[in-house]
C-alpha positions in Angstrom: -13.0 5.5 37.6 -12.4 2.9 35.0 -10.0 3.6 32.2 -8.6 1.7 29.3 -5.3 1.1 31.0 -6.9 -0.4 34.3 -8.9 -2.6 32.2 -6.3 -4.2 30.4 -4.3 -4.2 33.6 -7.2 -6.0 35.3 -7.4 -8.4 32.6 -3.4 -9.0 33.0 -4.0 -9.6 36.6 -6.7 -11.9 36.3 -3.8 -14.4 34.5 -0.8 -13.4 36.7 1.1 -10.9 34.7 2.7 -7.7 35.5 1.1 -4.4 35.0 1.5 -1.7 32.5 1.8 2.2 32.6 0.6 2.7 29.4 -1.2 1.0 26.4 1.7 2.6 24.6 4.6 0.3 27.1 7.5 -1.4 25.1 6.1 -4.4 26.0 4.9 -7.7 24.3 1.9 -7.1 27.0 1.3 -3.6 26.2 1.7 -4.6 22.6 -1.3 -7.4 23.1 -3.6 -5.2 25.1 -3.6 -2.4 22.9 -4.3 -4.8 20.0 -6.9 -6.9 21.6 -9.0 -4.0 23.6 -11.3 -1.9 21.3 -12.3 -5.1 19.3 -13.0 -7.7 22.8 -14.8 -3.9 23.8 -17.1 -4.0 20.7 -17.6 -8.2 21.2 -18.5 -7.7 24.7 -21.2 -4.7 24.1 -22.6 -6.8 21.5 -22.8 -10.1 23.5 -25.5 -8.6 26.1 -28.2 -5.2 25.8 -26.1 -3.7 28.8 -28.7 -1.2 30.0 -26.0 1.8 30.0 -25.2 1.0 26.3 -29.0 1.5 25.1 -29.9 3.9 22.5 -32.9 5.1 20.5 -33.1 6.4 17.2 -35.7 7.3 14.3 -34.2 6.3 11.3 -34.0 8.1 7.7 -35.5 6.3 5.1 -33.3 5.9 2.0 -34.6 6.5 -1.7 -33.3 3.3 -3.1 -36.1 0.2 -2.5 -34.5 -3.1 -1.5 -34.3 -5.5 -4.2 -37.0 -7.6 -3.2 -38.5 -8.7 -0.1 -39.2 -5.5 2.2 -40.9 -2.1 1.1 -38.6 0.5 2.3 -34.6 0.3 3.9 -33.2 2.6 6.4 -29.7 3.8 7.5 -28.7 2.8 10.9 -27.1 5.3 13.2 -23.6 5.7 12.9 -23.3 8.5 16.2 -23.5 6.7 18.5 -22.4 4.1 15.9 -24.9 1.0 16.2 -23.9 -2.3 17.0 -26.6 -4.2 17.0 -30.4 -3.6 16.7 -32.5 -4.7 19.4 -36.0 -3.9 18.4 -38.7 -1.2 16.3 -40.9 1.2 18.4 -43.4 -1.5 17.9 -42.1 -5.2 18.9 -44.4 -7.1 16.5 -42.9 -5.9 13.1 -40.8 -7.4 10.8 -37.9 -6.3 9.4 -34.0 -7.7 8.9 -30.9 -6.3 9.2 -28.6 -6.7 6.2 -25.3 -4.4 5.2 -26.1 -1.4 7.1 -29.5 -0.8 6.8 -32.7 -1.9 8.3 -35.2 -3.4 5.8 -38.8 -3.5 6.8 -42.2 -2.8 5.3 -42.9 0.2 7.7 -43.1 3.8 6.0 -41.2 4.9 9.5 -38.8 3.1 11.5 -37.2 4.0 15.0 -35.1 1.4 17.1 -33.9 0.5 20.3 -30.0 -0.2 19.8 -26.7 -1.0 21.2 -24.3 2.0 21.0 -20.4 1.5 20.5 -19.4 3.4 23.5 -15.6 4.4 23.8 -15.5 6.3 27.3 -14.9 4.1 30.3 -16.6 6.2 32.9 -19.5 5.7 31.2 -19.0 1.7 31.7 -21.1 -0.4 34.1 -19.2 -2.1 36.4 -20.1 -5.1 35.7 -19.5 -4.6 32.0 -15.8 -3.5 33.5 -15.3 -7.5 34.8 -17.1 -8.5 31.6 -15.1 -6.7 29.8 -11.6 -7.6 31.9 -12.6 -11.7 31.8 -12.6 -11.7 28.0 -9.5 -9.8 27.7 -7.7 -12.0 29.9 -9.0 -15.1 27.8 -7.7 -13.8 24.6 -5.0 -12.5 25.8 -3.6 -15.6 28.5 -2.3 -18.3 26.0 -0.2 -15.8 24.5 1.3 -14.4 27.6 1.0 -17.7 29.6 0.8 -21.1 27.0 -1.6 -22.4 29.1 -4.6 -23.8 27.8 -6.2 -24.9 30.9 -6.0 -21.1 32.2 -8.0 -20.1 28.5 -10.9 -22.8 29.3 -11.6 -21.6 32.9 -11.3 -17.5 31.8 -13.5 -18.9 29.1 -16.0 -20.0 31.8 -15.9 -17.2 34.0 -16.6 -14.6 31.3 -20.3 -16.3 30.3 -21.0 -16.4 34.0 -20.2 -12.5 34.4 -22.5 -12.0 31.4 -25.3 -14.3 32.8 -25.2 -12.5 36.1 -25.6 -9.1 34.1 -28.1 -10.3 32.7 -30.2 -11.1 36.3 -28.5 -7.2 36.8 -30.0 -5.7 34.1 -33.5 -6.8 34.0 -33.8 -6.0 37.7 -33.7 -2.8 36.3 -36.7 -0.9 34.9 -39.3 -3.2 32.6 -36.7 -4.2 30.3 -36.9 -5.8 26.9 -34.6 -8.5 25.5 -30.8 -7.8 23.4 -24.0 -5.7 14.5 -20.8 -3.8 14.2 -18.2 -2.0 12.5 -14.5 -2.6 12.7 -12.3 0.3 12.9 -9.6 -2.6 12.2 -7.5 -2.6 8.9 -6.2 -5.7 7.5 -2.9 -4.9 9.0 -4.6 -5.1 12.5 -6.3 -8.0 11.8 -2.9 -9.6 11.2 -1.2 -8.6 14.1 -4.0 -9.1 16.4 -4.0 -12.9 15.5 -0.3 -12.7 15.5 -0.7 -11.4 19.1 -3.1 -13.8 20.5 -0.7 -16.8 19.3 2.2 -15.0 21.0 4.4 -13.2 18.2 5.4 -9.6 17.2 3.3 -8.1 15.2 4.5 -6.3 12.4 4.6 -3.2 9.8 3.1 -3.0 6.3 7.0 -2.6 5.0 8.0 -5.4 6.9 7.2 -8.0 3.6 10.5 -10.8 3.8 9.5 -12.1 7.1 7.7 -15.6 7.7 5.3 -14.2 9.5 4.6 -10.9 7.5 4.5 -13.6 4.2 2.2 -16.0 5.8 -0.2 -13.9 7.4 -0.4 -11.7 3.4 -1.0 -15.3 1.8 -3.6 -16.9 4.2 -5.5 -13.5 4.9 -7.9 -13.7 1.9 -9.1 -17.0 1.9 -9.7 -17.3 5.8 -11.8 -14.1 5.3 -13.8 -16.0 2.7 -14.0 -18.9 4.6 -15.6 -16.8 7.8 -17.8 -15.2 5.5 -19.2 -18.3 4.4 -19.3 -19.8 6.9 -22.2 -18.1 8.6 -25.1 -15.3 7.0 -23.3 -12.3 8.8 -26.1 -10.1 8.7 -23.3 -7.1 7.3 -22.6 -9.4 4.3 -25.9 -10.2 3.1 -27.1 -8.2 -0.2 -29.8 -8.6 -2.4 -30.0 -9.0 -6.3 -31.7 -10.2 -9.6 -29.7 -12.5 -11.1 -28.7 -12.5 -14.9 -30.0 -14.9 -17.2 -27.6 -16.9 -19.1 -27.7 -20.0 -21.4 -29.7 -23.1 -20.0 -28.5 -25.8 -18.8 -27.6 -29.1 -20.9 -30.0 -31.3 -18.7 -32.1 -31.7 -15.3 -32.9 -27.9 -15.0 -34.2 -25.4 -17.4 -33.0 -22.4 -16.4 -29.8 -20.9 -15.5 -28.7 -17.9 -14.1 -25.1 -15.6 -13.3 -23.9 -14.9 -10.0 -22.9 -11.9 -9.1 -19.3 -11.3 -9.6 -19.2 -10.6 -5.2 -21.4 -13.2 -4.5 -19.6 -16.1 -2.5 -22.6 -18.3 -1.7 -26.6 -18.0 -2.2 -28.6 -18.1 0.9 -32.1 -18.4 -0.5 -34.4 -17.2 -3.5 -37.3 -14.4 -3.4 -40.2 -17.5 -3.9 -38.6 -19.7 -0.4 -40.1 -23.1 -2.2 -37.2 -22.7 -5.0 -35.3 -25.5 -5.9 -32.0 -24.6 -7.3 -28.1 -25.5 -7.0 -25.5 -23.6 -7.4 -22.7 -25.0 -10.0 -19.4 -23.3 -11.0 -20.6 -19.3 -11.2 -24.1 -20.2 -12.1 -27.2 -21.0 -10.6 -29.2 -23.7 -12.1 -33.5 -23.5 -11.6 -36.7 -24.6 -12.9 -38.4 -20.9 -12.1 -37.7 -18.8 -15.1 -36.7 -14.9 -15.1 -36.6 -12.6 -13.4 -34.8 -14.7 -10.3 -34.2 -12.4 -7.1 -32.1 -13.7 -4.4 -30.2 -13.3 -1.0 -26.5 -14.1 -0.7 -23.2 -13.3 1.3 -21.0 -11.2 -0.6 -17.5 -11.2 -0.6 -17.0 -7.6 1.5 -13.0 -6.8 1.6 -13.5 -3.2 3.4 -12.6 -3.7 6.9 -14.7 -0.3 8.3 -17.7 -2.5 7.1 -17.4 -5.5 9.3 -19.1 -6.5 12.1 -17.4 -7.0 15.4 -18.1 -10.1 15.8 -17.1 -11.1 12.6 -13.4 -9.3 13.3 -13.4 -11.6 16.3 -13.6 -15.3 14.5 -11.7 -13.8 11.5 -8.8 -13.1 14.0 -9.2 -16.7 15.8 -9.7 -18.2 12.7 -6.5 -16.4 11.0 -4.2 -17.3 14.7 -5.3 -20.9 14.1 -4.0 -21.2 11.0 -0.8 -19.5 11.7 0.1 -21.1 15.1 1.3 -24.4 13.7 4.0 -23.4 10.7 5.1 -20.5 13.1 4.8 -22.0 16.3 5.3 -25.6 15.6 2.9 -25.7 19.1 0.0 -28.4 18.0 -1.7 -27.7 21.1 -1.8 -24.0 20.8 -3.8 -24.1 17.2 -6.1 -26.8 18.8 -7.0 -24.1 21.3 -6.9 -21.4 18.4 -9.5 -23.6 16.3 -11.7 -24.2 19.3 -11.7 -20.7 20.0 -12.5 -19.8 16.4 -15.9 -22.6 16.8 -16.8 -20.7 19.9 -16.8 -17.0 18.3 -18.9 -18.2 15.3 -21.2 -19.7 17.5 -21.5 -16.7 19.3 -22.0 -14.5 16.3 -24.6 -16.8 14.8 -26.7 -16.6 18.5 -26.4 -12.7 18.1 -27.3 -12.4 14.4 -30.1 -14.7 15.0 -31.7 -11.9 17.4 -31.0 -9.1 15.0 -34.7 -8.8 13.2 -37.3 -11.4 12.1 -34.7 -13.0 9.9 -35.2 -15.6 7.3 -34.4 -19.4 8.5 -31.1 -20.2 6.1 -30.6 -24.3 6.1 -26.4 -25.6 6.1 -26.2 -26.6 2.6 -23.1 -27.8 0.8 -24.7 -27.3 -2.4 -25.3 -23.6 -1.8 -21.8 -22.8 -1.3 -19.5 -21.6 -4.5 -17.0 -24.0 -6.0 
């Protein structure tokens, strides 16, 4: 019978390291594994519809409207918590996923979904190597400084969830497959700490480098994650404010939302607009409705995946000034590449979303 301990112990073998007793060991392994687990858990779950993870729900409907766009918006499940949608009762509808709820134009919504699920005996066993693979990646640079070891881990890992996937759909008439954090910032720091190789560290610990260093950089690399992909958590929906018009070339200009960190599209798709200081500028007049990531800053809210490249992200910006090991940030930033491309596959399943083009001119000075 699996448990949390002979996961992370599997994980420790699979790069050559000594095993633990506890998740609660005085050990810089210990230490890692019981940072790294419940977040590579939540990652793994989401990466792949394991059949043992499925769920089925009929949602409540929520009084509030969306602000445009969709009819009605639901609640998604929070026991067993959702972490990603994977279809309606009907697989033809529309609908997105945006903050926690479910927006569609159907007067009743149920879903399939993938449940956060804690308890190891309840794992597949091939979710268990899954599971073990990734840990091992995450955790191997830190425990081993070898890079080489990180690619091939790396490799194995999307070849366990390919051959789950043959598993799975062997099983029954299958169909084809976002998240909460339980993480606080704190976590968030030590985890990237941890996956770079250091201590981590308490919230009174504030005149060390690394306690300084990760308090300065954490804001702004969570910005920069944000923006950097339409995390399907982070999107809201508004009408903008009118303001005074522009001096030339549009006629129309319009308020950001204080939260709002970049615009991903308006209500009318054929809009031409830019986005300049905190205003939008447009030739559509009032009222202007529009989608955009906000700037979310309570951990419980985000995603999994999102946790994941914030982590990488944060661990390659750290690894050089506290490491002064080039190569290990150049294998933190490639990391960080590969977990947003992964979230961006993932989101991109989530609903019937909207196509959002890469556009510098979107983004928020």
């Amino acid at each position: 019978m699996p448990s949390e301990v002979s996961i992370v112990n599997h994980a420790l073998g699979l790069i050559g390291d000594d095993v633990i007793l506890s998740l609660g060991d005085d050990s810089k392994r210990a230490r890692l594994g019981s940072l790294l687990y419940a977040d590579t858990r939540d990652a793994v779950l989401r990466a792949h519809p394991w059949n043992f993870a499925l769920a089925r729900a009929q949602l409540g409907r929520l009084a509030a409207a969306p602000a445009f766009g969709y009819a009605y918006q639901y609640q998604l499940p929070s026991d067993p918590y959702c972490l990603r949608v994977l279809s309606l009762s009907a697989t033809n509808l529309l609908y997105a996923v945006e903050g926690r709820v479910l927006l569609t134009n159907e007067s009743t919504a149920s879903i399939r979904y993938i449940a956060r699920l804690s308890d190891p005996a309840q794992f597949d066993p091939l979710f268990v190597e899954a599971l073990s693979t990734r840990l091992a990646s995450e955790m191997a640079y830190a425990l081993t400084g070898n890079a080489e070891l990180v690619k091939v881990l790396s490799q194995v890992y999307g070849d366990k969830l390919a051959e789950a996937a043959q598993r799975d759909a062997a099983e029954g008439t299958t169909q084809p497959y976002q998240g909460e954090s339980s993480f606080t910032g704190l976590d968030i720091c030590n985890q990237a700490l941890g996956e770079i190789g250091l201590e981590a560290f308490l919230a009174s610990d504030g005149d060390t480098m690394r306690a300084r260093l990760c308090r300065s950089f954490y804001d702004a690399t969570r910005q920069a994650v944000l923006r950097a992909h339409p995390w399907n958590f982070a999107i809201k929906r508004a009408t903008f404010s009118a303001t005074t018009a522009p001096a030339y070339d549009w006629t129309y200009a319009f308020t950001l939302p204080t939260d709002c960190l970049r615009v991903l599209d308006t209500e009318t798709a054929s809009d031409d607009f830019v986005v300049e200081g905190r205003t939008l500028l447009t030739q559509n007049g009032a009222p202007l409705k529009a989608r955009y990531i906000a700037n979310i800053t309570d951990t419980t809210t985000f995603d999994a995946l999102f946790t994941d490249a914030l982590i990488a992200r944060l661990s390659a910006r750290l690894a050089l000034p506290l490491t002064q090991k080039p190569a290990m940030a150049e294998v933190k930033w490639a990391e960080y590449h590969k977990r947003l491309a992964e979230a961006r596959a993932m989101d991109g399943l989530e609903g019937t979303p909207l196509v959002t083009e890469s556009n510098d001119l979107l983004e928020v000075r």
